[in-house]
N, C-alpha and C positions, 0 to 999 in steps of 0.2 A: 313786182307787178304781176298780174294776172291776166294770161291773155291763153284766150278757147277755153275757159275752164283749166287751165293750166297753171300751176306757181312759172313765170320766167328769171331766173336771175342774172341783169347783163351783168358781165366784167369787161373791162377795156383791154385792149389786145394789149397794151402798155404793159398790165396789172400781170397778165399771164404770161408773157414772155419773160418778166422779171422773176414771177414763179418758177417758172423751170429753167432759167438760169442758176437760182439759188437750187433747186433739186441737183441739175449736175453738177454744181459745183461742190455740193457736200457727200456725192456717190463719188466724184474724183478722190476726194478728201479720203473718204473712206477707203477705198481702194489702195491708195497710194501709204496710209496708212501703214494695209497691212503686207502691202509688199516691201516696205523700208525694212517692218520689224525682221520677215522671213529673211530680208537682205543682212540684217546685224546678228541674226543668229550664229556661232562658233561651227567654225566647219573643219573637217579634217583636212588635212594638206596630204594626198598622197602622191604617188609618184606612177603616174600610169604606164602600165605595160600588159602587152597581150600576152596570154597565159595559152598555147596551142592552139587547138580551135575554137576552141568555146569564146568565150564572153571574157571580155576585157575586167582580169581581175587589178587590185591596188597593189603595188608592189608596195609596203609601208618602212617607214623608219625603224631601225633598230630598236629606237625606244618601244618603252609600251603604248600599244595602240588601244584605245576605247570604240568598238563598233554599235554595241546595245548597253542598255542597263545591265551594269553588272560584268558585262561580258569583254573578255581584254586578253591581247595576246602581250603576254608579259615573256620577255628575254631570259634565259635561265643567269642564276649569278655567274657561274665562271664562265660564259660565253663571249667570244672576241670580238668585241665593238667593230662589223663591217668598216668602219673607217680607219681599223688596224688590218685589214684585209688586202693582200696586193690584187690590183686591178688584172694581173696576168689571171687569177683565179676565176673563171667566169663561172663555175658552177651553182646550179640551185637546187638549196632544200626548201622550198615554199611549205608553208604550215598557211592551210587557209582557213579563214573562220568567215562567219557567214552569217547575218541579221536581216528578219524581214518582218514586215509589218503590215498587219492585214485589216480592214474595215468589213464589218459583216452584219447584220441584224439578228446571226444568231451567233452567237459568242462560244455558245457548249458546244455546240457541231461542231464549230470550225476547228476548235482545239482536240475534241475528239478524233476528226477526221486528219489533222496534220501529226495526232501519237499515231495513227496505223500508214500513214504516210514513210515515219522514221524508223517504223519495225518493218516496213515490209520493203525496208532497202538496206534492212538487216544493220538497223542503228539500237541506240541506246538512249533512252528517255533519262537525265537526270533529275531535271526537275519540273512540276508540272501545276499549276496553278487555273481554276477554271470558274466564272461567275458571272453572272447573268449581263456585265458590263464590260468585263474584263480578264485577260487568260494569259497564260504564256506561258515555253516550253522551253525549254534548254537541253541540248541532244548534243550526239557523234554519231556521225553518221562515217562509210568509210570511202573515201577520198575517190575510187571506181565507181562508186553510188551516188555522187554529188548532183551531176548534174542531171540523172535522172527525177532524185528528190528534189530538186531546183524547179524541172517542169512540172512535177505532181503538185507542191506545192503553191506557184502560180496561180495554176486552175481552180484553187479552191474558192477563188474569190476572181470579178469583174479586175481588168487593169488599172483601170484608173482606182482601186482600194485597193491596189498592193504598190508594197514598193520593199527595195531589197539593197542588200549593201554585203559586197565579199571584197576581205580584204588577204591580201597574201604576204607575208614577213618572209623575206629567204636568210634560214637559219645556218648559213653559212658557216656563221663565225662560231654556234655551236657543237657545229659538226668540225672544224679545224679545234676546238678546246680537245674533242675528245679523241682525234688522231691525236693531236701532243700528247697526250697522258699516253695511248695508248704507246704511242713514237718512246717515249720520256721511260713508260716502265721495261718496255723491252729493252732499251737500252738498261738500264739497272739489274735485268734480269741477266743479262748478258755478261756485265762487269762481274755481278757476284760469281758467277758461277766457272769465269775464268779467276777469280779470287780461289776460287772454291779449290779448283783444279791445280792449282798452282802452290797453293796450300798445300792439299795433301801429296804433290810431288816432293816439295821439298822438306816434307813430314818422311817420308820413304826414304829420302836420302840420308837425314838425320841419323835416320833408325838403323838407318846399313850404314854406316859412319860409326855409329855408335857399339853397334852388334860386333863390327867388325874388330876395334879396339878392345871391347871384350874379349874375343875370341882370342885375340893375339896374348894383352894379359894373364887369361885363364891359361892359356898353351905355355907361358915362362911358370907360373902357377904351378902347374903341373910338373915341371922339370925340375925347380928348385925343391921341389916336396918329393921327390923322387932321388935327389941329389941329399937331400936331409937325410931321407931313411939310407942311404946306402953309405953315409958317410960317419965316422968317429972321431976327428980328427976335432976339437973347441975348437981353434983358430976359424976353423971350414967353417964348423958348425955356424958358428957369430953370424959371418959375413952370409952365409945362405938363410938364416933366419931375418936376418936384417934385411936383404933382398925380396925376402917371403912378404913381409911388415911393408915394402914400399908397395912390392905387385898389387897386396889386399887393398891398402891403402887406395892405389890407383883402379881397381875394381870397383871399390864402395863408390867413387866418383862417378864412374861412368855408370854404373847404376842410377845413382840420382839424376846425371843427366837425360836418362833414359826414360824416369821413371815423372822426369817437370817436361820432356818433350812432349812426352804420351798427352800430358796435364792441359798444355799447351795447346795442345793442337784439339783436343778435344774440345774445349773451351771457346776455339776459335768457328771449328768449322760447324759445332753449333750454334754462334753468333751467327755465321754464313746461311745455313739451312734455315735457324727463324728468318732471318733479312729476305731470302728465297721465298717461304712460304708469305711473309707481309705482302712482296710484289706478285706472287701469283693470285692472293686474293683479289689485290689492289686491279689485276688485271682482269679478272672474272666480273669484278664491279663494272670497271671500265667498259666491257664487253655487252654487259648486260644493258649501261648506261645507252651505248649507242645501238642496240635493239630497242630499245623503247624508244631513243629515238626517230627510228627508222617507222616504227608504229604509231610515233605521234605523228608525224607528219602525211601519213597516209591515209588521216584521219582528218574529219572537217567538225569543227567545234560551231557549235552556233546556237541563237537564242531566235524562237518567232511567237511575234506580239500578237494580240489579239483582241481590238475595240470593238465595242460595239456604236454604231453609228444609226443615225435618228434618220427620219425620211425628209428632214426638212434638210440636213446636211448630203445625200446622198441627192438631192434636187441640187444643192449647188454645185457639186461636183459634175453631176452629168449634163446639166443645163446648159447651152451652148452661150447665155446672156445672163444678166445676173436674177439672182431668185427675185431681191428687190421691187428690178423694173417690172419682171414678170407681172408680181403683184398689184405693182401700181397699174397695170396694163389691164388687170383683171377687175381692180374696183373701178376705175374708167366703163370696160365694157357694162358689166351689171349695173351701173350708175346710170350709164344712158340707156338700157333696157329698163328699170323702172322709171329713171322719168317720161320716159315715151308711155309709159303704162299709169303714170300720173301720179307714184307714189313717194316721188319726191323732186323738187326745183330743178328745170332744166335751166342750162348755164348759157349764155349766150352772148359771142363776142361781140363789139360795141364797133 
């Protein structure tokens, strides 16, 4: 109807109350929606523990743990399953790794400004990815530098467009693998080399055992060949050449014995000295092993993301009500400023 020059359009209060019944009933819908989905998404199960002063890191399972795309602290293979760990053990080797994710409208900045972020807390850029939507960086940074790079990178972005995830494994049972070996070879080190020693003693003894039978030998040797030349007599003669024939006889013996000990022992104690040089390598690895150890873990592995986000979505974020109703709120006012202004049907309840 037309009343002052005006289009009016009644509707019955019935009509509109039913209207925005059905409006909230399908922004509940919506809503509930999308909090069931965020509620069924897979989450990690960690095991919380405070980490000194700082910020409540995840003490994680043995297994491997997934914190970002890609990014995973994986157990070393011969590392001993914490649940073969006695509980009297309380020590910790925490290896932290660390995932964060940032929302920005400039995507190249942010990534550019998070690489000088990771160099000037005297990290390591691995790898680095950067485009007008989307970016990401995967670093080490080192473990006295963490949480200053924690706060610089924060700041790069509003809080509500970041968020962040540090997870911490205590490599326990990798650090007990590598005292056993190291435990394991020095004991081996130690067998052989009282092998060794115990060898060559009773190689010594041998040899003066042996030398010694010689000497006595060669000394009747000596008398009966002295007894030859001074004698003339067959009868003598026989019986001291025959005496001559047993001495040499028992000479050549003891020579060979002499000569398969020497054989022997050489044989042996270079079996010993390679087995020695095998377990000093073996411990030099060992050794090396648990230096890298010590420098993994004093080091923080991490990956940070980097979206770009629209201003219709950094409105729902900041918006204290939903963008929605905003809107609905907003075609209402300018609705009734033009129909007051006559350029289109005012609505009026009945």
């Amino acid at each position: 109807m037309i009343h002052g020059g005006r289009k009016v359009v009644k509707i019955s209060k019935r009509k509109v109350l039913l209207m925005a019944g059905v409006v909230v009933i399908a922004l509940i819908a919506w809503y509930g929606r999308i909090f069931f989905i965020q509620k069924s998404l897979p989450k990690i199960v960690n095991y919380n523990r405070s980490y000194g002063d700082g910020p409540n890191l995840s003490i994680a399972k043995p297994e491997s743990v997934s914190i970002s795309d890609g990014l995973r602290i994986m157990p070393p293979d011969n590392a001993i399953s914490n649940q073969q760990i006695s509980i009297n053990d309380t020590r910790e080797f925490l290896k932290t790794s660390y995932s964060a994710s940032i929302k920005t409208r400039d995507v190249q900045g942010v990534v550019t400004s998070a690489k000088n972020i990771i160099k000037g807390n005297d990290g390591r850029v691995d790898n680095i990815s950067s485009s007008e939507k989307r970016g990401y960086l995967t670093f080490v940074v080192p473990k006295s530098k963490f949480e200053t790079f924690r706060s610089e990178i924060e700041s790069l972005t509003h809080k509500k467009l970041f968020s962040e995830t540090s997870l911490s494994q205590n490599l326990l049972g990798q650090k007990q693998s590598i005292e056993q070996q190291t435990s394991n070879i020095k004991k081996n080190l130690e067998s052989l080399n009282e092998q060794k020693e115990a060898l060559r003693l009773q190689h010594n003894q041998a040899v003066a055992t042996i030398n010694k039978e010689l000497q006595s030998i060669r000394s009747q040797l000596s008398n009966i060949r002295k007894q030859i030349a001074e004698t003339t007599d067959a009868d003598v003669l026989n019986s001291l050449r025959s005496q001559e024939s047993n001495y040499v006889s028992r000479e050549n013996a003891q020579k060979q014995y002499l000569s398969r000990e020497n054989s022997q022992y050489t044989a042996q104690n270079a079996s010993l000295e390679s087995q020695i040089k095998i377990q000093n390598t073996n411990l030099e690895n060992v050794n090396t092993q648990d230096e890298n150890f010590t420098e993994n873990i004093e080091t923080v592995e991490g990956r940070v993301d980097v979206k770009w986000i629209s201003i219709w979505q950094m409105i729902k974020v900041f918006s204290p009500v939903s963008p929605e109703i905003l809107v609905i709120v907003i075609i209402v006012i300018i609705w009734n400023i033009l129909a007051r202004l006559g350029y289109v049907p005012k609505f009026v309840l009945e």
